[in-house]
C-alpha positions as CSV (number, residue, x, y, z in Angstrom):
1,X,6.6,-3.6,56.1
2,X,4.0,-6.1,55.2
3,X,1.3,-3.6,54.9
4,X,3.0,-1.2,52.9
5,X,3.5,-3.9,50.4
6,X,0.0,-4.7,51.0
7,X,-1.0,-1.5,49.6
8,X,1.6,-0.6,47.1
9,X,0.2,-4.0,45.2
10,X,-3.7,-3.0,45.8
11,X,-2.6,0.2,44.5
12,X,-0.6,-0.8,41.5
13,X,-4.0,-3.3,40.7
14,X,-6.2,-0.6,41.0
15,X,-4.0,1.7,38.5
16,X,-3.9,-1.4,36.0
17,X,-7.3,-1.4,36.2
18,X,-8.0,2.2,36.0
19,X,-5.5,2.1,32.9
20,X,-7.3,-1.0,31.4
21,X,-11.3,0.8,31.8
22,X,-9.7,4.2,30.9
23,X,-8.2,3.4,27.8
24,X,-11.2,0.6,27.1
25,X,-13.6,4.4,27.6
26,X,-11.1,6.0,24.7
27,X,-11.2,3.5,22.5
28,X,-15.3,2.8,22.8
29,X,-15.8,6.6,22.2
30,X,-13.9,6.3,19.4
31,X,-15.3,3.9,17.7
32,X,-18.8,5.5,18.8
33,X,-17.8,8.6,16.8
34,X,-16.7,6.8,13.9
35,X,-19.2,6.7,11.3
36,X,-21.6,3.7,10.6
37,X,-20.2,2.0,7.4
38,X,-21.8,-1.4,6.4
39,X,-21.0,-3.3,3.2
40,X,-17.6,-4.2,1.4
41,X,-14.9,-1.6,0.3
42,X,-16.7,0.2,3.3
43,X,-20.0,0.7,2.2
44,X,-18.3,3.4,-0.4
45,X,-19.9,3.4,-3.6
46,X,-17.8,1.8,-6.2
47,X,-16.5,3.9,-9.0
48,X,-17.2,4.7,-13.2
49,X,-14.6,5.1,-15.6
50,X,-13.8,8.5,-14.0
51,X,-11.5,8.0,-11.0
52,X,-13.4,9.1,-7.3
53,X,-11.5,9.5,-4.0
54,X,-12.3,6.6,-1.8
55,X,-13.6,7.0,2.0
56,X,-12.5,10.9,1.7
57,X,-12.4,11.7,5.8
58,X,-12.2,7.8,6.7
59,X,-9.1,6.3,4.6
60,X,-8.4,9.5,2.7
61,X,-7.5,12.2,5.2
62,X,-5.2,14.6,5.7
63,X,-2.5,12.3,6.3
64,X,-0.2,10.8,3.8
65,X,-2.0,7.5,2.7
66,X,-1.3,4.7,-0.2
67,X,-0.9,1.4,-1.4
68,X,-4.3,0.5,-0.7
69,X,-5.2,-3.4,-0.9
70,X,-8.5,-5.7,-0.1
71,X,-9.6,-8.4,0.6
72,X,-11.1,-10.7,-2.0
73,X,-14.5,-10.0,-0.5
74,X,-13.9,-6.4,-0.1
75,X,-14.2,-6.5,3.8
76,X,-11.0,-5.8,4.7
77,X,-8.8,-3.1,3.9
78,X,-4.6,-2.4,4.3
79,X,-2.9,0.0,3.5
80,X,0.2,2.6,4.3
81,X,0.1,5.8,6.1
82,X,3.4,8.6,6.5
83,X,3.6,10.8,9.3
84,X,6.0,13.0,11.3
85,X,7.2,12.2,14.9
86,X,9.7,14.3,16.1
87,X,11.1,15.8,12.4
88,X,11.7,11.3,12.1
89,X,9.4,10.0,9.1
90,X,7.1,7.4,9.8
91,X,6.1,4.4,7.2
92,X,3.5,1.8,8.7
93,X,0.3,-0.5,7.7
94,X,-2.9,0.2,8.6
95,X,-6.0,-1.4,8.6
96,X,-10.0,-1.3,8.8
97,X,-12.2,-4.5,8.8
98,X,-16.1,-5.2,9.0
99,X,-16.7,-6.9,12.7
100,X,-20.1,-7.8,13.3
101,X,-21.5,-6.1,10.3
102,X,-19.6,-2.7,10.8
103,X,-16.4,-1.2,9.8
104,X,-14.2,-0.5,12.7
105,X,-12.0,2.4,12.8
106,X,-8.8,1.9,11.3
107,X,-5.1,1.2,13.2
108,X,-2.3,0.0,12.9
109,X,-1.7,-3.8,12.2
110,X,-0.7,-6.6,14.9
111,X,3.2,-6.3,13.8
112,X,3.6,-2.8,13.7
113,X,7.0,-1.6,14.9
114,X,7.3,2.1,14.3
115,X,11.0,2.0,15.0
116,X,11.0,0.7,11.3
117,X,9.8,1.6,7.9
118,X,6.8,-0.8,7.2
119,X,6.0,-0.2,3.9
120,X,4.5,-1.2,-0.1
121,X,1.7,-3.7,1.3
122,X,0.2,-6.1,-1.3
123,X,-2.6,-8.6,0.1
124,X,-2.4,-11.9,-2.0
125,X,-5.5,-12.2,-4.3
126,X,-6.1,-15.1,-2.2
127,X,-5.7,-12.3,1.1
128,X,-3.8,-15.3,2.9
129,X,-0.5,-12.9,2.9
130,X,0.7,-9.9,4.1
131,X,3.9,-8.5,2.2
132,X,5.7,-5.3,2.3
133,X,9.2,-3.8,1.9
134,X,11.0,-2.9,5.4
135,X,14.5,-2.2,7.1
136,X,13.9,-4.5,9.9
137,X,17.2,-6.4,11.0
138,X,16.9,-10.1,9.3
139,X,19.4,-11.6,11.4
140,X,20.7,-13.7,8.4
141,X,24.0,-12.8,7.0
142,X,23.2,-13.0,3.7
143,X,20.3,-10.2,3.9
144,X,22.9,-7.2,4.3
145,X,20.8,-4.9,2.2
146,X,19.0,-1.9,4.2
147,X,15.5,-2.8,2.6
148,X,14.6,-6.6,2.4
149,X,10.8,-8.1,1.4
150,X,8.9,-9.7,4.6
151,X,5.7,-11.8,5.0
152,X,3.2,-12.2,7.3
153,X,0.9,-15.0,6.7
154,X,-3.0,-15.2,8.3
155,X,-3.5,-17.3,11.5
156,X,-7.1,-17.4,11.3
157,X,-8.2,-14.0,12.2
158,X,-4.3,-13.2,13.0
159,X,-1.3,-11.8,11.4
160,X,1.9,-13.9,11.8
161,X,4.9,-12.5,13.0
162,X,6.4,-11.5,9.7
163,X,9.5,-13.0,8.6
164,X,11.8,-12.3,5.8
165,X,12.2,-13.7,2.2
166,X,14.7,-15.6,1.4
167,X,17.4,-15.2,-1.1
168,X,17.4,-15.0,-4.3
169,X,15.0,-12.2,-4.2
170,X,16.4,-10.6,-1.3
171,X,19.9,-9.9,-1.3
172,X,20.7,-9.2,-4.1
173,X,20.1,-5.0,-3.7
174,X,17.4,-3.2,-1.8
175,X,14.2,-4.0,-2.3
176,X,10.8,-2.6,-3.1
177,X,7.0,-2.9,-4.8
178,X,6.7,-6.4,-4.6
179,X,3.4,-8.0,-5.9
180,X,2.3,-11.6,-6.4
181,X,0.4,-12.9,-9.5
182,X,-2.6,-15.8,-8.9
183,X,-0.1,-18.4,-10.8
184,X,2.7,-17.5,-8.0
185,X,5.0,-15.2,-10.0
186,X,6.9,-12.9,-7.6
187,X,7.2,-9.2,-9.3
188,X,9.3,-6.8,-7.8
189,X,11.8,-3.4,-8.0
190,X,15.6,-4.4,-7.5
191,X,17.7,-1.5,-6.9
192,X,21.2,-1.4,-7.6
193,X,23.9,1.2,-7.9
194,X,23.8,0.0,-11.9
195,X,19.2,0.4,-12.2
196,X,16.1,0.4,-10.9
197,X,14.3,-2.0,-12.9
198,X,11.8,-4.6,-12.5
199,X,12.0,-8.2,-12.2
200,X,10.3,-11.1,-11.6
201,X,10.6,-14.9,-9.8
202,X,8.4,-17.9,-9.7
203,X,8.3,-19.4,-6.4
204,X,7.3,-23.3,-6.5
205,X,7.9,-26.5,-3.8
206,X,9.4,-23.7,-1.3
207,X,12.0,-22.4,-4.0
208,X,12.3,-18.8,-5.7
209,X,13.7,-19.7,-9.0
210,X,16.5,-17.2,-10.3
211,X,15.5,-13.7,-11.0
212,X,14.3,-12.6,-14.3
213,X,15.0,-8.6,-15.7
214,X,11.5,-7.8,-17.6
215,X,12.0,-6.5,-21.0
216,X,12.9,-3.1,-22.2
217,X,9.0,-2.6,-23.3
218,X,9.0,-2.6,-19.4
219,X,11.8,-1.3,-18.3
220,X,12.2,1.6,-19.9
221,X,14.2,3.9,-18.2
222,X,15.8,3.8,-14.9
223,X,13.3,4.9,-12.8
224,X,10.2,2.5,-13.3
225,X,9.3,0.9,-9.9
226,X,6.5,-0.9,-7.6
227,X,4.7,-2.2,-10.5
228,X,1.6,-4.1,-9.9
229,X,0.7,-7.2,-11.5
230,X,-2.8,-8.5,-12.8
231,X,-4.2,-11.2,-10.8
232,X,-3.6,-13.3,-14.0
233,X,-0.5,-11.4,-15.1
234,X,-2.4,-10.2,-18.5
235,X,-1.2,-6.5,-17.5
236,X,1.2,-4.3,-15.3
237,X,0.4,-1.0,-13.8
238,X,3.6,0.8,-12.6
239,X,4.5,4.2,-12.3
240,X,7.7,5.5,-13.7
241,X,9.8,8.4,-13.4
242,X,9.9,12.0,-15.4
243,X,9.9,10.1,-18.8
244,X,9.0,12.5,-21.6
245,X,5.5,11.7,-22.3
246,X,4.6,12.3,-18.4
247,X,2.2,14.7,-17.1
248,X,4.6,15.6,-14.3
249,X,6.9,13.9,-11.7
250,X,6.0,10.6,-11.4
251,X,3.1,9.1,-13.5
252,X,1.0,5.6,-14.1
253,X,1.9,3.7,-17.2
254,X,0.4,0.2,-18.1
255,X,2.2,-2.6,-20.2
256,X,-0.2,-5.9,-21.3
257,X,1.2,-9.2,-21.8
258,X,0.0,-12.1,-23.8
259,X,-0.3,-15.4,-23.6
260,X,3.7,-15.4,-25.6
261,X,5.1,-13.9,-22.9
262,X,5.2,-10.5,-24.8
263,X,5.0,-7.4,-23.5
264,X,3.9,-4.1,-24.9
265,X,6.0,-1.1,-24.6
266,X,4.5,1.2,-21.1
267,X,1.8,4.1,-22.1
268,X,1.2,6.8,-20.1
269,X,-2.6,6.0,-18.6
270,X,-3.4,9.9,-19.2
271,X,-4.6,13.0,-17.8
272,X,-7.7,11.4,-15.5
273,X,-5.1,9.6,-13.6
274,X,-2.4,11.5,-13.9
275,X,-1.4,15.3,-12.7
276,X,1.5,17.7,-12.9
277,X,2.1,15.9,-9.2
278,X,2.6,12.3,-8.3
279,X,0.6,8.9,-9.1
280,X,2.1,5.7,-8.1
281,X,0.9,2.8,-5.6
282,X,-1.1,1.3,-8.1
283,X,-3.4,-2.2,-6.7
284,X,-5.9,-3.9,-8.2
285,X,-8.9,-5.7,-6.3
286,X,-8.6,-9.4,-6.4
287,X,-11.8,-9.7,-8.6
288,X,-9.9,-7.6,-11.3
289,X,-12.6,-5.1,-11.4
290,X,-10.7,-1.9,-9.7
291,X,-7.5,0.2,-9.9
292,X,-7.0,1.8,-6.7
293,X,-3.9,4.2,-6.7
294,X,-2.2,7.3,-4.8
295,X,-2.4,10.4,-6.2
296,X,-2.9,14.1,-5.9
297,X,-6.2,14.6,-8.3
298,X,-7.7,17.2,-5.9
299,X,-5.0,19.3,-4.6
300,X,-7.2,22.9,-4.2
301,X,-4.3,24.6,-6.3
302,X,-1.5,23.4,-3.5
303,X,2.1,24.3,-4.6
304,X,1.9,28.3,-4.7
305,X,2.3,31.2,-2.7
306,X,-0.9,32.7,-2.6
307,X,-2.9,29.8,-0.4
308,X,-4.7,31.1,2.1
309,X,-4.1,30.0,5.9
310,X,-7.4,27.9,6.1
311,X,-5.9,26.2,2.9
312,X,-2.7,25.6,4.5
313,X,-5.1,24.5,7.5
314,X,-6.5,21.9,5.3
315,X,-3.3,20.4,4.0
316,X,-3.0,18.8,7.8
317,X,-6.5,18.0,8.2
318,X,-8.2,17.1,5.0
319,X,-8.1,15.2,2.2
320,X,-7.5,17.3,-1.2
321,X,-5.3,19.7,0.2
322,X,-1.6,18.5,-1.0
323,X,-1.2,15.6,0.6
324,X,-1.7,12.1,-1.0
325,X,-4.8,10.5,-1.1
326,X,-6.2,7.2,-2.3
327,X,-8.6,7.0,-5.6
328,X,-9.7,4.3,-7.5
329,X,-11.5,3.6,-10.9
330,X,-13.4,0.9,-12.9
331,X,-10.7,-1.6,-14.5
332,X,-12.7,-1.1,-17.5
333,X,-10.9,2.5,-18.2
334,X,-7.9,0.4,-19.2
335,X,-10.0,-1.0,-22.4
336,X,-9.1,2.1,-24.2
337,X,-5.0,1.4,-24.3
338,X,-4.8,-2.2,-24.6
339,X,-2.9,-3.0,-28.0
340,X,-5.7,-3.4,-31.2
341,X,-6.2,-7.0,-32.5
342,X,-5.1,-7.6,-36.1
């Protein structure tokens, strides 16, 4: 009996091992085929005033990818990524990062858990946090809502465990779109059975203060949502739903506010951004110099019947077939709709 035990432990070591070097292979050939990118915002060149896909084949592929964020110096990059298992939707973060002078190839983050929706990152300007929206059980009686806002903050080179905000900005509806300005101002989606509108909460010695509705000018309809605030809250990207000045579905608007506290009412950021499809997930780099957003710019004429099956083809395996992909322009564009000085 002894020597059967013997040898079932030998051979359960040497299939540990085998499963250890095998996988350790996979992953080294993988990252062997993955292209050679050096430099921040990996080694991409940066955009004009005419938004450019970004890492077409790398971060833009054929999945479903948005709500791209980096970090301040451009080394790092999160962002979420939609795919089908089993006819069940998938929501989770993903993420690349420069390791001894080259990008690796991206996967998922530390506290992935793919039984739940992980989704609507935003990196802190200061890219100490991790938040996103998610229906991971709280635990805590007063978070009943499906949809609750979570952090993760950095350990070093490691993610926390994430763990959820407290109320008053959860649990108060479901949750969504959150975004942090430098000052600490918390802006978010709440969505009731009443609205979805967007509001906003300082957080200061540990406390969110009570939650503040923005302004008609902002909330203009019901279906504005995941807006993205400045670093130093001088502007809000957000997309918003089939108003009447919209190019199609769901389009990008932008709102400035001054030093007053005003805001202007949303404009439609126009036909370079927007399509007859959907834009939304706007972010902005923490130096304030790029939009980067979801949208279907390049969609090869997807949405008809007369698409060829290589076209079809492409839709699953390249980026600019239908699916969404991630863009981004110079910050600059947005000179042309800020409100005229007297």
């Amino acid at each position: 009996m002894k020597r059967v035990i013997y040898f079932l432990l030998v051979l359960l070591v040497v299939m540990v091992l085998f499963y250890h070097c095998s996988h350790q292979d996979n992953a080294t050939q993988e990252q062997e085929e993955f292209p050679i990118l050096t430099g921040p915002y990996l080694g991409q060149k940066v955009p004009g005033l005419d938004p450019e896909m970004f890492a077409p084949g790398i971060v833009s592929t054929g999945l479903m990818e948005g709500v791209c964020n980096f970090t301040p110096d451009g080394k790092e990059v999160y962002y979420n990524t939609a795919y089908s298992i089993e006819d069940e939707w998938k929501l989770s973060i993903v993420y690349s990062k420069e390791v001894d002078g080259k990008w690796i190839m991206p996967d998922f983050v530390s506290f992935t858990d793919r039984k739940y929706i992980q989704a609507y990152p935003f990196l802190s300007y200061d890219g100490t946090k991790l938040y996103f929206t998610s229906n991971m059980p709280t635990n805590d009686p007063e978070l009943k809502d499906e949809y609750n806002f979570w952090v993760s903050k950095r350990e070093g080179d490691i993610w926390g465990e994430p763990t959820p905000l407290p109320p008053p900005i959860n649990g108060r509806g479901d949750t969504t779109g959150i975004s942090v300005s430098n000052t600490g101002v918390f802006y978010y989606t709440l969505i009731t059975e009443k609205e979805q509108a967007i509001y906003r909460s300082r957080y200061k010695d540990g406390v969110f203060s009570e939650p503040e509705r923005l302004p008609d000018s902002v909330n203009s309809t019901n279906s504005q949502f995941d807006g993205v605030i400045a670093p130093d809250e001088s502007y809000m990207i957000l997309p918003v739903y089939n108003r009447e000045d919209s190019f199609g579905s769901t389009d990008l608007y932008v709102t400035f506010r001054d030093e007053n506290d005003n805001w202007t009412p949303v404009v439609n950021l126009g036909s370079k951004i927007n399509t007859k499809f959907t834009e939304s997930a706007a972010r902005i780099t923490a130096d304030g110099k790029y939009m980067v957003f979801t949208g279907m710019l390049e969609s090869h004429n997807w949405g008809n019947d007369s698409l060829s099956f290589g076209d079809i083809l492409n839709y699953y395996t390249k980026p600019g077939y239908g699916n969404p992909d991630i863009y981004w322009v110079d910050i600059r564009f947005l000179d042309q709709f800020r409100p005229k000085e007297d």
